[in-house]
C-alpha positions as CSV (number, residue, x, y, z in Angstrom):
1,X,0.0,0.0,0.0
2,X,1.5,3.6,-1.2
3,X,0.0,6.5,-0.1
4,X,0.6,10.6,-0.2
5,X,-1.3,13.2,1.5
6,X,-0.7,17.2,1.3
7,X,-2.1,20.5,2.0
8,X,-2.2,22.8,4.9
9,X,-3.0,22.4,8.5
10,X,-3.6,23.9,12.2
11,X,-3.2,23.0,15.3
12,X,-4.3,24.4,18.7
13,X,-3.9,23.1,22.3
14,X,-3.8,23.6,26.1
15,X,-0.3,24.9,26.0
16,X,1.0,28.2,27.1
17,X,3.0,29.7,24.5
18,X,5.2,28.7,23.3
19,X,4.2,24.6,23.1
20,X,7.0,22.4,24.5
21,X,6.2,19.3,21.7
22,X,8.7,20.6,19.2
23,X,11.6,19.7,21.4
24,X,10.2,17.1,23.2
25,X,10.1,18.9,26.3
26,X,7.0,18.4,29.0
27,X,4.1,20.3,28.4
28,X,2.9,23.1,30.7
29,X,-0.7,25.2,30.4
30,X,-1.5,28.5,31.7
31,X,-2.2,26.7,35.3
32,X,1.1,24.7,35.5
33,X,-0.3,21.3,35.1
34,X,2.1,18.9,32.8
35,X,-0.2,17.7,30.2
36,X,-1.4,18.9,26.5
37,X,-4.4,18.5,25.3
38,X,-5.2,19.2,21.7
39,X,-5.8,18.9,18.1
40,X,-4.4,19.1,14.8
41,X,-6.9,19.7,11.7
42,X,-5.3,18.9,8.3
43,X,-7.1,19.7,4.8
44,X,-5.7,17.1,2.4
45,X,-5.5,19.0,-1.2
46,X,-4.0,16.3,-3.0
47,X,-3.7,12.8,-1.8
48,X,-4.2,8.9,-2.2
49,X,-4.1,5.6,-0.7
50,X,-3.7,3.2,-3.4
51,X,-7.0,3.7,-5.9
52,X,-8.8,5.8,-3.1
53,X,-8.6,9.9,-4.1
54,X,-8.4,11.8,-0.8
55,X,-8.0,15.1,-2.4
56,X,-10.9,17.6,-0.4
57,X,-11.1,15.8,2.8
58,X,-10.9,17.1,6.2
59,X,-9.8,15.4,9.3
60,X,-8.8,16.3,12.8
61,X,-6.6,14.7,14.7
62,X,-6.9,14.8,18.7
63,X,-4.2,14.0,21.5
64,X,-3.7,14.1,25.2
65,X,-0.1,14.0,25.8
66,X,0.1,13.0,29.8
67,X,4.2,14.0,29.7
68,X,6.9,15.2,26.6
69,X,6.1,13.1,23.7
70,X,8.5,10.3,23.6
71,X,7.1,9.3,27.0
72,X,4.1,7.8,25.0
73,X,1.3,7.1,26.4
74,X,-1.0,9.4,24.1
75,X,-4.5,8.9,23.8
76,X,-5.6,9.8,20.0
77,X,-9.0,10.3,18.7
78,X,-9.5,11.2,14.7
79,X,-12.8,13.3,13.3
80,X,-12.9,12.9,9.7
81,X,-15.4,15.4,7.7
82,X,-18.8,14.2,7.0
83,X,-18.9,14.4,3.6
84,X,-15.9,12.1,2.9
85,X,-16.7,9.1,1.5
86,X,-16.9,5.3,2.9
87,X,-14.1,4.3,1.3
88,X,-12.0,7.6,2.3
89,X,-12.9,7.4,5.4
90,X,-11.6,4.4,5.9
91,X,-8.1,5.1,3.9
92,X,-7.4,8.4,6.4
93,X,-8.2,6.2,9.3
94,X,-5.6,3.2,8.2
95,X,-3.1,6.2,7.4
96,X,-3.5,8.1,10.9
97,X,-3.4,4.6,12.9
98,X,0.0,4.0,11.3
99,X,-0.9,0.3,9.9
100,X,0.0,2.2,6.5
101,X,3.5,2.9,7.7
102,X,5.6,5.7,6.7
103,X,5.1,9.0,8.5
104,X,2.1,8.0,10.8
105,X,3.6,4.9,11.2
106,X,6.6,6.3,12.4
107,X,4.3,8.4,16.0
108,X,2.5,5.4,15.8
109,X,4.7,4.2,18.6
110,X,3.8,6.4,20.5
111,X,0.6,5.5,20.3
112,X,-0.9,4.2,24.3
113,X,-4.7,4.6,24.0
114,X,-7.2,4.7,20.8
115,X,-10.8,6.6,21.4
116,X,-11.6,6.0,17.7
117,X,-13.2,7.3,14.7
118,X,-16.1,9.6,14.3
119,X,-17.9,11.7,11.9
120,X,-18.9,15.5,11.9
121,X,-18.8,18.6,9.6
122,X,-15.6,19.3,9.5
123,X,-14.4,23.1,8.4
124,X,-10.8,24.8,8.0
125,X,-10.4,28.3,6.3
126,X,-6.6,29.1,5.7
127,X,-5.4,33.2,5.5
128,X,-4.5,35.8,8.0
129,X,-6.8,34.3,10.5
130,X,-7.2,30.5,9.9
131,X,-10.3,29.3,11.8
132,X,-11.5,25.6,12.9
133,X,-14.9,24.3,13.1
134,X,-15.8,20.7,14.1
135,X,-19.6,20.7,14.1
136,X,-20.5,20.1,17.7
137,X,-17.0,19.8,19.2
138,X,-14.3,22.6,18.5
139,X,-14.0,25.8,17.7
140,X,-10.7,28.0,17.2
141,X,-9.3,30.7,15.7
142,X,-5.8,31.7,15.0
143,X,-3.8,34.6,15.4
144,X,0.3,34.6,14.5
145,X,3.2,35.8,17.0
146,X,4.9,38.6,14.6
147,X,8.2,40.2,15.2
148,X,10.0,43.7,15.3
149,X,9.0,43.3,11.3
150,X,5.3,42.9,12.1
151,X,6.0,39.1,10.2
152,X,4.9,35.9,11.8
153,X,7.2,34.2,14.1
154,X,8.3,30.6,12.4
155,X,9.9,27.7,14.1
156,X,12.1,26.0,11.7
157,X,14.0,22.2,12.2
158,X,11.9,21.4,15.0
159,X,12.5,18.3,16.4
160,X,8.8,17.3,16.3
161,X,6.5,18.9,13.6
162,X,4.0,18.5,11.2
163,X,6.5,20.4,8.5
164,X,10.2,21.6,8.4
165,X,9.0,25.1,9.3
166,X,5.7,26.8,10.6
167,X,4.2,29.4,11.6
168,X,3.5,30.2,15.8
169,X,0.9,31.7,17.2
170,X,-2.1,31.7,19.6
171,X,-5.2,30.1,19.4
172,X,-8.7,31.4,21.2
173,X,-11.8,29.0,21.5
174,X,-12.3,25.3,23.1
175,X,-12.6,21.9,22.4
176,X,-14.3,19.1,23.7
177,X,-14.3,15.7,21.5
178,X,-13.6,12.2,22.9
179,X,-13.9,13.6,26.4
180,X,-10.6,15.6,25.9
181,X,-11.4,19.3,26.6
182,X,-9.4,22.6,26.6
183,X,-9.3,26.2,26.3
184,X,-7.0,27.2,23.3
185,X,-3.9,28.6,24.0
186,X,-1.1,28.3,21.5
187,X,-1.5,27.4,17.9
188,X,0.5,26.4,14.7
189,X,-0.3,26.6,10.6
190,X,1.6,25.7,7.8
191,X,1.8,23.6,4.6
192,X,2.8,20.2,5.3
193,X,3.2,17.0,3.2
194,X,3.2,13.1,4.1
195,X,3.6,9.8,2.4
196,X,4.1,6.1,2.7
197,X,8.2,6.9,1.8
198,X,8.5,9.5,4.7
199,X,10.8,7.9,7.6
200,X,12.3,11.4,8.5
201,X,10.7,14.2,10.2
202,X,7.5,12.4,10.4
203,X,4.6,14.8,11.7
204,X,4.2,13.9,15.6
205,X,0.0,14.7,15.9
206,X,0.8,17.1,18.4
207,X,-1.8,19.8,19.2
């Protein structure tokens, strides 16, 4: 089984600012406690598993990280858009449990507790203010850091990442899917691209 998936993504979760999951160092929110809860919405603009075109589907990816993220121990839920298909429904949840190998298969490890699969509307607008809606379970809206420039603050060659360099910022809203709820605090948008071949730099699914 070959597959490829690309497009553009954002991520929010429980973190104060800046996240610690990029270097692998233990998560702390705005009331100290050592945990991140969180999600990561991807909008796949070209992609494939085998036959199955994947091109226009939305998922979103949620995580509670209990410690830093080679600890392990993650519980992972996935929402996947409502209008997807049968059959691509099941190809995104094959490539998100890792079974498919390659970039997924590589935080697969990772991996402690499954809380499944569901279905809702799932909405993500890119530009200067990139917002998520999960019909019934999330909304957030993002706003980047910017520097003495007024550009948006980027974190390049991150350890963990969903792509080799994105953009930071802060997210306002909450979540509450697979009995994982928080307040948004930092956030994260960029490009990224995954496939079947990918054993380097694989995305993490962190929040």
């Amino acid at each position: 089984m070959t597959w490829s998936i690309s497009g553009n993504y954002l991520a929010g979760c429980s973190c104060a600012v800046v996240c610690g999951c990029a270097v692998d160092a233990k998560p702390h929110d705005p009331q100290g406690r050592e945990e991140c809860l969180g999600c990561a919405a991807f909008h796949v603009e070209e992609g494939r598993l085998d036959d199955v075109n994947l091109s226009g589907v939305d998922f979103v990816l949620y995580n509670y990280f209990p410690s830093n993220l080679t600890s392990g121990n993650w519980k992972v839920g996935l929402v996947i858009d409502e209008g997807a298909t049968d059959e691509q429904t099941d190809a995104v949840a094959r490539i998100v449990s890792g079974s498919e190998g390659g970039a997924f298969g590589e935080l697969s490890q990772f991996y402690g507790e499954n809380l499944g699969v569901e279905r809702a509307s799932v909405s993500l607008s890119d530009g200067e203010k990139p917002r998520l809606s999960v019909g019934g379970k999330t909304e957030l809206e993002f706003e980047p850091l910017r520097g003495p420039d007024g550009g948006p603050t980027t974190m390049k060659n991150a350890m963990f990442g969903f792509s080799p360099e994105f953009t930071l910022g802060r997210t306002a809203g909450s979540s509450n899917a697979f009995g994982l709820s928080f307040e948004g605090a930092y956030g994260e948008v960029s490009d990224y691209a995954f496939s079947s071949e990918q054993t380097e730099g694989a995305p993490t699914g962190r929040g």
